[in-house]
C-alpha positions as CSV (number, residue, x, y, z in Angstrom):
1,X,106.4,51.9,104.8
2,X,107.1,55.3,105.5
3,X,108.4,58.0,103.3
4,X,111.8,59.6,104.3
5,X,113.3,62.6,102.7
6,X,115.9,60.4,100.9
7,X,113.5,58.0,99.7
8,X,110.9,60.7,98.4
9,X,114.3,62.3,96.5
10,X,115.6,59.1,95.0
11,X,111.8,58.4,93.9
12,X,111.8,62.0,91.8
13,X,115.4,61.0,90.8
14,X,114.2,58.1,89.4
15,X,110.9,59.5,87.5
16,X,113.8,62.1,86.3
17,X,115.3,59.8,84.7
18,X,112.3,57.8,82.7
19,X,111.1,61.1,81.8
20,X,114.7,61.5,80.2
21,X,114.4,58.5,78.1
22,X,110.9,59.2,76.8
23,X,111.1,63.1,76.6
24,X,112.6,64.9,73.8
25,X,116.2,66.4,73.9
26,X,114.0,69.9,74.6
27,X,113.8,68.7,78.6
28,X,116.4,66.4,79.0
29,X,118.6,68.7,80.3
30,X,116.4,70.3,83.2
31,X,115.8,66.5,84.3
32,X,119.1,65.7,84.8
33,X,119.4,68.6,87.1
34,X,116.8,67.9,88.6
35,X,117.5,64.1,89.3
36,X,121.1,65.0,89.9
37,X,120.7,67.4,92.6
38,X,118.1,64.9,94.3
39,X,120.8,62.7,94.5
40,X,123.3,64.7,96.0
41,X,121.2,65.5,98.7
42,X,120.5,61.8,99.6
């Protein structure tokens, strides 16, 4: 399997988003950005 740029973004979009459910509200907001932006570039 080889890693492509959109796979490699969805995979930090998605470690975004567990690190939003088990983080505190103090970094919640950075890791949606960050997950959100990976998206849009998919």
């Amino acid at each position: 399997m080889t890693l492509t740029i959109p796979v490699i973004l969805a995979i930090i979009a998605l470690v975004c988003g567990i690190l939003m459910l088990v983080s505190g509200r103090w970094s919640r907001y950075p890791l949606a950005a960050i997950a959100i932006i990976c998206l849009a570039l998919i």
